[in-house]
N, C-alpha and C positions, 0 to 999 in steps of 0.2 A: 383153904388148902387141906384142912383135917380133912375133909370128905372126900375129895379128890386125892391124896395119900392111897386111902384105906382104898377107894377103888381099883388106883393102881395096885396096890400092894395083891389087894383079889384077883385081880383081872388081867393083869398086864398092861404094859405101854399101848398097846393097840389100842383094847377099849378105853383106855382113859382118852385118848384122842376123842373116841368116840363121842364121848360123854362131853366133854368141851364143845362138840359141834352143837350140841342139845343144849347147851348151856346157851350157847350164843346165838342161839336160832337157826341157825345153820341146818337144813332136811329136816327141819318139821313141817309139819303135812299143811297148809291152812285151813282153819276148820270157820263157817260162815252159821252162825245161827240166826231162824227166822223165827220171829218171835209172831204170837199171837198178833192178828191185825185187827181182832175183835176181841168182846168177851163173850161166852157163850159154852157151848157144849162138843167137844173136839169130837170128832166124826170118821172114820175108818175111808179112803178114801174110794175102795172097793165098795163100802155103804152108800156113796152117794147117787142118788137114782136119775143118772144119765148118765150114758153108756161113755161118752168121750171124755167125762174124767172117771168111771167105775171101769175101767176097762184099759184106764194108761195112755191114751191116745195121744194126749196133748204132752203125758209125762209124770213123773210120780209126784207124791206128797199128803198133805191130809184137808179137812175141810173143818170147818166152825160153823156152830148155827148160834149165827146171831144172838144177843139181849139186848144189842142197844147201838144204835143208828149213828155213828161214827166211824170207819173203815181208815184205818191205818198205814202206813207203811211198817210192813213187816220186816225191815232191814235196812241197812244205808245203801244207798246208790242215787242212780239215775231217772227216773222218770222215764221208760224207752218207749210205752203208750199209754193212753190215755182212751177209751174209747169214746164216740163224740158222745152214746148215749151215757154214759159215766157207770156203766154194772160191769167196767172190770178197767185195770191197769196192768201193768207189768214195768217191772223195774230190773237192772244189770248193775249189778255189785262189782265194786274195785278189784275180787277175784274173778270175774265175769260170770259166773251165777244168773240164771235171768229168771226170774220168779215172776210167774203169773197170779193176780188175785181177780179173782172171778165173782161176782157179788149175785149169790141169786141163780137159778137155773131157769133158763126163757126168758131171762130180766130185758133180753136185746128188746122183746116186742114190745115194754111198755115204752120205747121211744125219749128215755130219757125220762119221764113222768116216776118222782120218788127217786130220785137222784141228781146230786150237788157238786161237782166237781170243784174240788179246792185249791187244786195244782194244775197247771198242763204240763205237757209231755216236755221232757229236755231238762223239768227242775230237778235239784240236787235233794235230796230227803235223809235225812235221820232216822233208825230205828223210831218209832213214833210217831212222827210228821201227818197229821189229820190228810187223806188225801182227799176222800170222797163222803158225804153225807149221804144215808138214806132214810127214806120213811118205811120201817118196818110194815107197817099195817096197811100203807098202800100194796106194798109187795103182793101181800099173803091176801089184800082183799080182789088185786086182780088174778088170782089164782097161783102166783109162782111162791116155788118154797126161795128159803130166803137162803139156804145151805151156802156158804162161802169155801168152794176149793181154792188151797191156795199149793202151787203147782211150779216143780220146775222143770223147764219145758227145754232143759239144754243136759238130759242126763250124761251127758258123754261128758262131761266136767267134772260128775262125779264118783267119785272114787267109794263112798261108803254114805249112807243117809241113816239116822238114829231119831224114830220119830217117838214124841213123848208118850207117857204112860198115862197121865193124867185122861180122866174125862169132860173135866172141866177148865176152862182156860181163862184167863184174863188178859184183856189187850194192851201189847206191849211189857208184859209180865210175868209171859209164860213161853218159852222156845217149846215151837213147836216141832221143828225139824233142826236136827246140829248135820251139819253136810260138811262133810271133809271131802276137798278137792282133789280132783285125779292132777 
């Protein structure tokens, strides 16, 4: 009550109402953080050299270059694809959020070759949740970069995105995007 007092006593009955709705949850924004789905080296998503994610096409966000051959879910939700070749997923968060991770640029033509899918599409995931394994050195020996955009493809949801400062990321230990919902 002491802090609430001194608010009204500054501010008036109005804003201490105010401040009660903030207390109790009441019009706060929901803010969805997507954490690192790899570890590696976080990447500008304007940096990454193909035009339908350096260009926004599919939607904003940022990319990882891989260190190490584990791919993540990068938030709770749903599982909403799975590709059959397994170089990308997309998942839809309880505030409907639908995040793309992309594994790889041209990763489609290796047909599946250097990728392991761990889940199918419909599972439920935890921040963390191993989804997809790959082999790094298959990637990069049939010519593609291994650059991971991970992308959300539903911007009209979102009301403000704050992507990290860091250059280096760890998976599952680093938010790489905080997205506050429109």
């Amino acid at each position: 009550w002491y802090h609430y007092s001194i608010w009204y006593l500054r501010n008036g009955k109005k804003n201490i109402l105010q401040r009660n709705d903030v207390m109790f949850g009441f019009g706060r924004k929901k803010v969805e953080n997507i954490m690192a789905p790899v570890s590696g080296r976080v990447v500008a998503l304007p940096l990454v050299p193909d035009a339908t994610f350096a260009e926004k096409m599919l939607g904003d966000g940022i990319a990882v270059e891989p260190r190490e051959g584990r791919i993540l879910a990068p938030c709770a939700g749903t599982l909403t694809m799975v590709s059959e070749t397994g170089h990308a997923f997309a998942l839809t968060t309880e505030g409907g959020l639908e995040v793309l991770v992309h594994i790889g640029l041209d990763t489609v033509k290796m047909q599946g070759q250097g990728f392991k899918q761990l889940l199918p599409a419909g599972s439920k995931v935890k921040a963390g949740d191993p989804v997809v394994d790959i082999d790094l050195q298959l990637i990069k020996q049939a010519g593609h970069a291994t650059i991971t955009p991970v992308v959300i493809t539903n911007m009209e949801k979102v009301k403000r995105m704050k992507q990290t400062d860091y250059t280096d990321c760890f998976a599952n230990r680093t938010v790489l995007l905080s997205v506050t919902l429109a």
